[in-house]
C-alpha positions as CSV (number, residue, x, y, z in Angstrom):
1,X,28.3,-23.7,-20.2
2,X,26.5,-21.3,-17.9
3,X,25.1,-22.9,-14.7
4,X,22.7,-21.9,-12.3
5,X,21.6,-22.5,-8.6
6,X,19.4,-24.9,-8.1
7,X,16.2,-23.8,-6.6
8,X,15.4,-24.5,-2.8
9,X,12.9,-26.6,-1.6
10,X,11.0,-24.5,1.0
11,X,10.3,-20.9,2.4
12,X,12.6,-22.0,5.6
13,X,15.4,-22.9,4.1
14,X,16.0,-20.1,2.3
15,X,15.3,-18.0,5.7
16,X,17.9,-20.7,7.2
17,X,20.4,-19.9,4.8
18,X,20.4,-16.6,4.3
19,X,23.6,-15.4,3.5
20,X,25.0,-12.1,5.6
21,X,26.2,-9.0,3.4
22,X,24.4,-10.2,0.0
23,X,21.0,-9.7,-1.3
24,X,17.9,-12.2,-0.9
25,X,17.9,-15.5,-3.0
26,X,14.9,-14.5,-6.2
27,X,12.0,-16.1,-4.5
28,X,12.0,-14.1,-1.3
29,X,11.4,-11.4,-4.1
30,X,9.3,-13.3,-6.6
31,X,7.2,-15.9,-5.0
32,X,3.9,-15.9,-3.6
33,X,4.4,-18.0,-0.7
34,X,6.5,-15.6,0.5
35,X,5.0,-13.0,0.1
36,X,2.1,-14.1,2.3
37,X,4.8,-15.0,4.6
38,X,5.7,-11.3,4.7
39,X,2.0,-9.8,5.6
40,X,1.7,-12.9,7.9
41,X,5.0,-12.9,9.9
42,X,6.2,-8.9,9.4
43,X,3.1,-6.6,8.2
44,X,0.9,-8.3,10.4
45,X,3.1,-8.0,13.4
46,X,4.3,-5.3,13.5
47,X,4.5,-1.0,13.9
48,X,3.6,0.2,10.7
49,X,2.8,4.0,9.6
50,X,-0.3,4.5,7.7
51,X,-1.1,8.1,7.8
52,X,-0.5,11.8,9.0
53,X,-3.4,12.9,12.0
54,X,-3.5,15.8,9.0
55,X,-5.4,13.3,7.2
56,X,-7.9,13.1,9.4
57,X,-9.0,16.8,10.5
58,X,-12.6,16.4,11.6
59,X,-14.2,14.0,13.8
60,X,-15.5,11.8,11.7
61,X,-13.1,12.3,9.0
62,X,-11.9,8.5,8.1
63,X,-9.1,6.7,5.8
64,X,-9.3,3.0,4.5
65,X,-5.9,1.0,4.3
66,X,-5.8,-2.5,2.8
67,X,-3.0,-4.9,3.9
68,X,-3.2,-8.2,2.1
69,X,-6.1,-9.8,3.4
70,X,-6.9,-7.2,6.1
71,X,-8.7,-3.9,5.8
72,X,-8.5,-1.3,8.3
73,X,-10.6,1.7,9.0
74,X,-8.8,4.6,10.5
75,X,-10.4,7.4,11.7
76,X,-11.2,10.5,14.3
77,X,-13.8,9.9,16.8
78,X,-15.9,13.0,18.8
79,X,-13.2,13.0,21.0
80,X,-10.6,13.9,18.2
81,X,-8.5,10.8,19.2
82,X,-7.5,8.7,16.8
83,X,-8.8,4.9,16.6
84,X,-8.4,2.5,14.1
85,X,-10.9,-0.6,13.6
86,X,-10.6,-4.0,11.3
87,X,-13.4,-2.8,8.4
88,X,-15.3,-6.2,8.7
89,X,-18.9,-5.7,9.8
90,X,-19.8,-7.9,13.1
91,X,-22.9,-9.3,12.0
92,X,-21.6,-11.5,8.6
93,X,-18.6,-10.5,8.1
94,X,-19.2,-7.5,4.9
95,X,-16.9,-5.3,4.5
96,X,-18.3,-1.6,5.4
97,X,-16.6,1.0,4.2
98,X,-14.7,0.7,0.5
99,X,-13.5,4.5,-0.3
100,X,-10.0,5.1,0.8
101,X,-11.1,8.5,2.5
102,X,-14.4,10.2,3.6
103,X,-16.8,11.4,6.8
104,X,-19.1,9.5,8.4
105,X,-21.8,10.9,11.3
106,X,-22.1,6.9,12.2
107,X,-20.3,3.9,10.1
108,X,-23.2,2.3,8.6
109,X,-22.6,-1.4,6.7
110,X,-24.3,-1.3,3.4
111,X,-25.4,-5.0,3.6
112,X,-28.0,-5.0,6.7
113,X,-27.5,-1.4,8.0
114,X,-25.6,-2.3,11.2
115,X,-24.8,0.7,12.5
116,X,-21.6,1.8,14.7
117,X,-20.8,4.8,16.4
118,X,-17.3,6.4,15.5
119,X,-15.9,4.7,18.6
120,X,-16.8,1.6,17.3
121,X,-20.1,0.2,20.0
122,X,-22.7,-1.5,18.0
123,X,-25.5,2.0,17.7
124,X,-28.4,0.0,15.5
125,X,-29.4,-3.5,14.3
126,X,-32.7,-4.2,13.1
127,X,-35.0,-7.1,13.8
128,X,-32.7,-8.5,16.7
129,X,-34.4,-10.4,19.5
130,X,-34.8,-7.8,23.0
131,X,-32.4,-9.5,24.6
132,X,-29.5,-9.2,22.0
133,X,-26.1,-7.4,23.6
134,X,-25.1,-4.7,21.6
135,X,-21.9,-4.2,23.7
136,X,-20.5,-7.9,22.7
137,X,-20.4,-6.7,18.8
138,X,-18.5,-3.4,18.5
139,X,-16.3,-3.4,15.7
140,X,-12.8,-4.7,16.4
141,X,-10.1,-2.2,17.5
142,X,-6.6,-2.3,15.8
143,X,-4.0,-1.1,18.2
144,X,-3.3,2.6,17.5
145,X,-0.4,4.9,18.4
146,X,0.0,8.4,17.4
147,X,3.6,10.0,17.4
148,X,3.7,13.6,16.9
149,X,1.3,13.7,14.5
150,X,2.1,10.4,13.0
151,X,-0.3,7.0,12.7
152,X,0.8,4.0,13.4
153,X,-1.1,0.5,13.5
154,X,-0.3,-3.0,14.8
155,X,-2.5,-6.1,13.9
156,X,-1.0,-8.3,16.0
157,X,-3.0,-9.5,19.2
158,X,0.1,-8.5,21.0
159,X,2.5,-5.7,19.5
160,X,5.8,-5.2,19.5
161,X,6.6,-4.0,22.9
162,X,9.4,-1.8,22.2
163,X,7.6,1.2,20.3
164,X,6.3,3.2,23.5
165,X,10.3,3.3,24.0
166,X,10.8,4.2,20.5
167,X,8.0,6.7,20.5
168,X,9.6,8.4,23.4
169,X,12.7,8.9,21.3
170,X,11.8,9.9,18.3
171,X,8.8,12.2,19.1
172,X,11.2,15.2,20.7
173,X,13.0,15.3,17.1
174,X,9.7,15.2,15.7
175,X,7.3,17.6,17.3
176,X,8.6,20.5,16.9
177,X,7.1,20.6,13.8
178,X,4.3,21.3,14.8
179,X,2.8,18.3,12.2
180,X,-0.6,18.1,14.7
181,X,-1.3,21.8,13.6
182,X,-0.5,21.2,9.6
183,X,-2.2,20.4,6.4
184,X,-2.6,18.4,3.8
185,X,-0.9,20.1,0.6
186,X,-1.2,16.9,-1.2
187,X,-0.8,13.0,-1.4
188,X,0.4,10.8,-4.8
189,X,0.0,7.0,-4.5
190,X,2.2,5.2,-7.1
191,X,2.6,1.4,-7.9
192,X,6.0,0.0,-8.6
193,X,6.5,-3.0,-10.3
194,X,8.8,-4.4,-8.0
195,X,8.5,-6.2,-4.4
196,X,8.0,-4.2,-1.2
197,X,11.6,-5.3,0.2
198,X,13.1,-4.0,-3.2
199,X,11.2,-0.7,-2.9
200,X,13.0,-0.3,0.9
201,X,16.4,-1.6,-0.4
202,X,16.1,1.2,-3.0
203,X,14.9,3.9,0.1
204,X,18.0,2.7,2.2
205,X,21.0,3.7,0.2
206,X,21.9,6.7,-1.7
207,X,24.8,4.3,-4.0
208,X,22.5,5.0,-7.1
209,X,21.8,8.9,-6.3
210,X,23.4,9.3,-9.4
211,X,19.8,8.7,-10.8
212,X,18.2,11.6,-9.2
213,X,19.5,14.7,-10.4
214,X,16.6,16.7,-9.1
215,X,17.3,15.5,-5.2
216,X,20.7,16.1,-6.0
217,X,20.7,19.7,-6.0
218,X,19.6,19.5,-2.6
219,X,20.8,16.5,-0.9
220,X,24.7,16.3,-0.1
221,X,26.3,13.5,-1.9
222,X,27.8,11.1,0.6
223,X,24.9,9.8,2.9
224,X,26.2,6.6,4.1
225,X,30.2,7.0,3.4
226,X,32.4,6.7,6.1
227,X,34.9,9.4,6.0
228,X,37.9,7.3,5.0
229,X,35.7,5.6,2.3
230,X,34.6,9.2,0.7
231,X,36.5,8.7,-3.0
232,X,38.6,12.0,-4.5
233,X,35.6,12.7,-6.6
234,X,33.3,13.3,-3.9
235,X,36.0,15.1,-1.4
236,X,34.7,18.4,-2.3
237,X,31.2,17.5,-1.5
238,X,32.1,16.1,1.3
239,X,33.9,18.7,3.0
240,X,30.8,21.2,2.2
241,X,29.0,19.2,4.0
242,X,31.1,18.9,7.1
243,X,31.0,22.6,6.9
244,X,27.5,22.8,6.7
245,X,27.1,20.4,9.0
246,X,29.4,22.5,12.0
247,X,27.1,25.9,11.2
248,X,23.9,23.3,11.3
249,X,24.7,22.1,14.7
250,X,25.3,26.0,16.1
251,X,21.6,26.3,15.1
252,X,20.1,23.8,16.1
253,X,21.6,23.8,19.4
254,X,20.8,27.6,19.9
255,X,17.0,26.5,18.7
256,X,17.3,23.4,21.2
257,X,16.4,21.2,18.3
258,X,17.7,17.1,18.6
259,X,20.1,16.7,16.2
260,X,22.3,13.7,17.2
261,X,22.2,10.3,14.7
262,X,20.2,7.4,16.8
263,X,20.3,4.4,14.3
264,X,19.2,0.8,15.5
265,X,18.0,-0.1,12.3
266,X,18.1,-4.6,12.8
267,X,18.5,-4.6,16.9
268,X,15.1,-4.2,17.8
269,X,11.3,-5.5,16.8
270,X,10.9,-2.2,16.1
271,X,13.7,-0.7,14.0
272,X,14.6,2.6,13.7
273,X,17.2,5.3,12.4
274,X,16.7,9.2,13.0
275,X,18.6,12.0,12.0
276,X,19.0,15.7,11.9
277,X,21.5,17.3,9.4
278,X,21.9,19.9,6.5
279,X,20.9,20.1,3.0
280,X,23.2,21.4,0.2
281,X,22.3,24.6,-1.6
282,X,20.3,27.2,0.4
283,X,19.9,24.4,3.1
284,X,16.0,25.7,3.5
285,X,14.4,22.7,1.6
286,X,14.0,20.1,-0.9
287,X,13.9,21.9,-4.0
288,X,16.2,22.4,-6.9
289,X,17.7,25.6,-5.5
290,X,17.3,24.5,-1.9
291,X,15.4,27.5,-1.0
292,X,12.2,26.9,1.2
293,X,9.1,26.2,-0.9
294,X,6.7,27.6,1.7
295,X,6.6,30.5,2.6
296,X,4.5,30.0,5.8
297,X,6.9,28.1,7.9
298,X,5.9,24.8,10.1
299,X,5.3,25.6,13.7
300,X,6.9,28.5,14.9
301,X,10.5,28.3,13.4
302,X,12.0,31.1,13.3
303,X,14.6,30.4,10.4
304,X,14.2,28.3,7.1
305,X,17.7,27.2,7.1
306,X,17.1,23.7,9.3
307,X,18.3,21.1,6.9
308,X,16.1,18.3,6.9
309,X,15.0,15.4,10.0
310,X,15.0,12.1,8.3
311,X,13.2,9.2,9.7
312,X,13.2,5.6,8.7
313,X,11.0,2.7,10.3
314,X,11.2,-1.1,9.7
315,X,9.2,-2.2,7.7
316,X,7.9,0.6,5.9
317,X,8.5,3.9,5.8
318,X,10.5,6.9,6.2
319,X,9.8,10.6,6.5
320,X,12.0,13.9,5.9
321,X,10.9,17.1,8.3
322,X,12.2,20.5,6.9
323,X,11.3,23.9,8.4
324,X,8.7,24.6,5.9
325,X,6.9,21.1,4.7
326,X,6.7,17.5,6.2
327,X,7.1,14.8,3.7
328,X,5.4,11.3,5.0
329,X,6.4,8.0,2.5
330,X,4.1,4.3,3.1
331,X,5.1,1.5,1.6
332,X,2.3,-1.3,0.8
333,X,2.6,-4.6,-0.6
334,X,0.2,-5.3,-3.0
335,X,1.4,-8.2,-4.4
336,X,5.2,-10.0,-5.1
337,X,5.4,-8.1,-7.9
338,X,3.4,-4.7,-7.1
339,X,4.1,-2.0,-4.4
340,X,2.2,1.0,-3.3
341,X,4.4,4.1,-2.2
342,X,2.1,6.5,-1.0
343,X,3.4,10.2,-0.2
344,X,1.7,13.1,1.4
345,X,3.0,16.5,1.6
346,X,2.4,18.4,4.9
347,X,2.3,22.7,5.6
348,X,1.2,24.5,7.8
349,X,-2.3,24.6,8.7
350,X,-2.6,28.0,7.6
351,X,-0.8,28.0,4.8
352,X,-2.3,29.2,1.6
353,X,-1.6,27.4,-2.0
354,X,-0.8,29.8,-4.3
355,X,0.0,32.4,-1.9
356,X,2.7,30.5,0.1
357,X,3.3,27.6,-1.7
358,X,3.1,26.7,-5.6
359,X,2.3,22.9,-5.5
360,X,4.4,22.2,-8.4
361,X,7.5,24.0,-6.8
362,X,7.0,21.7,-3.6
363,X,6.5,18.3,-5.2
364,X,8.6,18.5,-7.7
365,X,12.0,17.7,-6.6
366,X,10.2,13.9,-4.7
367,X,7.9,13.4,-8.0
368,X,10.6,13.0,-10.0
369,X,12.4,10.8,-7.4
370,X,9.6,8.6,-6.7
371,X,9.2,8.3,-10.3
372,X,12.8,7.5,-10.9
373,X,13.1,5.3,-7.9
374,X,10.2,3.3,-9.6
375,X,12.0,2.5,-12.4
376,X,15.1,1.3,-10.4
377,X,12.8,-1.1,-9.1
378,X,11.1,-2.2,-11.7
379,X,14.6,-2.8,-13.5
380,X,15.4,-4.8,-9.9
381,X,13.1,-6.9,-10.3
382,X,13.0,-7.9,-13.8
383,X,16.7,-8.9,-13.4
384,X,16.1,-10.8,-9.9
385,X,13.2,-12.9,-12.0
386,X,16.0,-14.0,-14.5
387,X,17.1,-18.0,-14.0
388,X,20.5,-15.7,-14.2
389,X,20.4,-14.0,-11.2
390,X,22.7,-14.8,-8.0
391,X,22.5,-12.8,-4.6
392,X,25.2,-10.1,-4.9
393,X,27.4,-8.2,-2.2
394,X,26.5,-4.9,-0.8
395,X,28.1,-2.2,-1.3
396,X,29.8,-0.4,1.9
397,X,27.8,2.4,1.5
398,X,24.8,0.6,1.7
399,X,24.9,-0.6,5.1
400,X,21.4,0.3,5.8
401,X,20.0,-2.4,3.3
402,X,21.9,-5.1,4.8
403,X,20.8,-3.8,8.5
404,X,17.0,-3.5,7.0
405,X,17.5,-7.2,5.2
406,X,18.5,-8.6,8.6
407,X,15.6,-7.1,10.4
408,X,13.1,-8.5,7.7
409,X,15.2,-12.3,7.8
410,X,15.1,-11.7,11.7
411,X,11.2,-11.5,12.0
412,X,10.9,-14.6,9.8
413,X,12.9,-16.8,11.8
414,X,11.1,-15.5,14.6
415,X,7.8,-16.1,13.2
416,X,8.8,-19.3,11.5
417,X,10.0,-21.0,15.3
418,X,6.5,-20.2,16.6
């Protein structure tokens, strides 16, 4: 007769008994309660990316992003800084803005017609007695840092004070890209059926790259395999890459581009791994030749042969930065079953679709992945809501998950001693 475990009693002893090197007991995937422990104690705590500055062009120019209970209002003031601001109207609480992009002269609430300014002071409010202070009912800021053309947020009263450190690090791989002077190209939002953790478990191992035949022809075969651990099938990949890899580091260090791993992924608030390294094929890009699918390089590089800067952040997201297109990836709970992965496509400013860029020839390599990863998860987390499932061991190879678990089980405890 088959047995399983019983269940636990409570969200903390599961966190308690968390067991190093194997996955997450079901209900840290499954349940409710913790999944409003996770916007509580992780999404409303800490760094996360939202958007690319290129989403936001004009003054005025503004994106909505919902995170459980919150809503927040990002958006370009006259300025042309970037501010962010809770979307919850000061005078009863309605929420004022419900597209998820747009351009406001003035952020107006529909209910009474409060009125803000796009630096958030209190403009307008009719039928208020003379001696009513405007300046005590501005909206309420959200803590905003831009990297290098990136947006980040931070709900917390106090953030995490390790990301101006982190910033500093990661923004000389980053900006010379040249992302503050690109475009949208486009920007696909997909639900999986899985939990958020499950979608960044997927992200942070390539053991099942097997499943992606399209990233394949670009992406070298042996992320996250020590060399001693490379098996005899994969030896030939694997010493194309390290050849690719020696002719990648001439250039970069002729171009004075960053290239070296920096990888504290669990050993800070604000985790963190960044990268710069070849692709197979051409080496120019993500595409099933790996030839550059823009024409119109990013910035002013000079060659398309740069391989690809790859950037993941605890708890959700990660980026790839190729001489010719930025690709940006969010990742949103919606609920324990249901995650948003939004991605967004950057070119050059001046590039010209269907001059230097086909948009099918640019997305169509990360389509298909995102699609594919979406079924993994959904598969994920059908099993992990079986009575059958048990926790299982990691894989060597997938290191990453088990340094992104222990961040996640890390903030918990954390939150959970408060």
């Amino acid at each position: 007769m088959t047995t399983f475990a019983a269940p636990a009693t409570g969200t903390a002893d599961l966190v308690a008994r968390r067991a190093p090197g194997l996955s997450l007991e079901a209900p840290f995937y499954t349940g409710q309660e913790f999944f409003d422990l996770d916007i509580e104690a992780v999404f409303a705590r800490s760094w996360l990316f939202v958007a690319a500055e290129a989403e936001l062009p004009e003054p005025g120019d503004y994106v909505t992003v919902t995170l459980g209970p919150y809503s927040v209002i990002l958006l370009r003031d006259d300025e042309e800084e970037v501010r962010a601001f809770h979307n919850v109207c000061r005078h009863r609480g309605a929420r004022i803005l419900d597209e998820q992009r747009g351009s406001v002269g003035n952020i107006v609430c529909g209910y009474h017609r409060w009125t803000y300014g796009v630096d958030g002071r209190l403009l307008h409010a009719e039928s208020l007695p003379p001696d009513f202070d405007r300046s005590c009912f501005g909206l309420r800021a959200v803590h905003t840092r831009t990297v290098a053309g990136l947006v980040f947020i931070c709900l917390a009263a106090q953030p995490p004070a390790d990301f101006d450190e982190v910033a500093a690090r990661i923004e000389p791989y980053i900006a010379p890209h040249g992302l503050r002077r690109a475009k949208v190209a486009t920007q696909i939002d997909l639900v999986e059926n899985g939990n958020w953790k499950l979608t960044m478990e997927n992200n942070r191992e390539c053991y099942h790259c097997g499943g992606h035949p399209e990233l394949q022809c670009s992406l070298f075969p042996v992320y996250g395999y020590a060399e001693q651990d490379v098996p005899p099938v994969l030896r030939p990949a694997y010493d194309r890459y390290l050849q690719a890899d020696a002719e990648s580091r001439t250039t970069y260090e002729t171009l004075g581009l960053p290239y070296a791993a920096i990888e504290e992924l669990d050993t800070r608030a604000t985790g963190f791994r960044i990268q710069r390294e070849p692709l197979d094929g051409a080496g120019e890009s993500f595409t099933e030749d790996g030839t550059a699918a823009c024409g119109k390089l990013l910035s002013d590089f000079t060659t398309p042969r740069l391989g690809r800067l790859s950037l993941h952040m605890q708890p959700n997201a990660w980026f790839h930065f190729l001489s010719d297109h930025a690709i940006t990836f969010s990742v949103i709970p919606l609920a324990p079953d249901r995650t948003l992965v939004r991605t967004t496509w950057l070119v050059h400013a001046d590039a010209v679709e269907g001059v230097d860029y086909d948009l099918d020839a640019l997305t169509r390599v990360w389509t298909a992945t995102n699609d594919q990863d979406a079924l993994l998860v959904a598969r994920a987390q059908q099993g992990i809501s079986s009575p059958a499932y048990l926790p299982g061991p990691y894989n060597p190879t997938e290191y990453q998950v088990e340094a992104f678990v222990n961040w996640y089980v890390t903030r918990l405890k954390a939150h959970l001693a408060r």
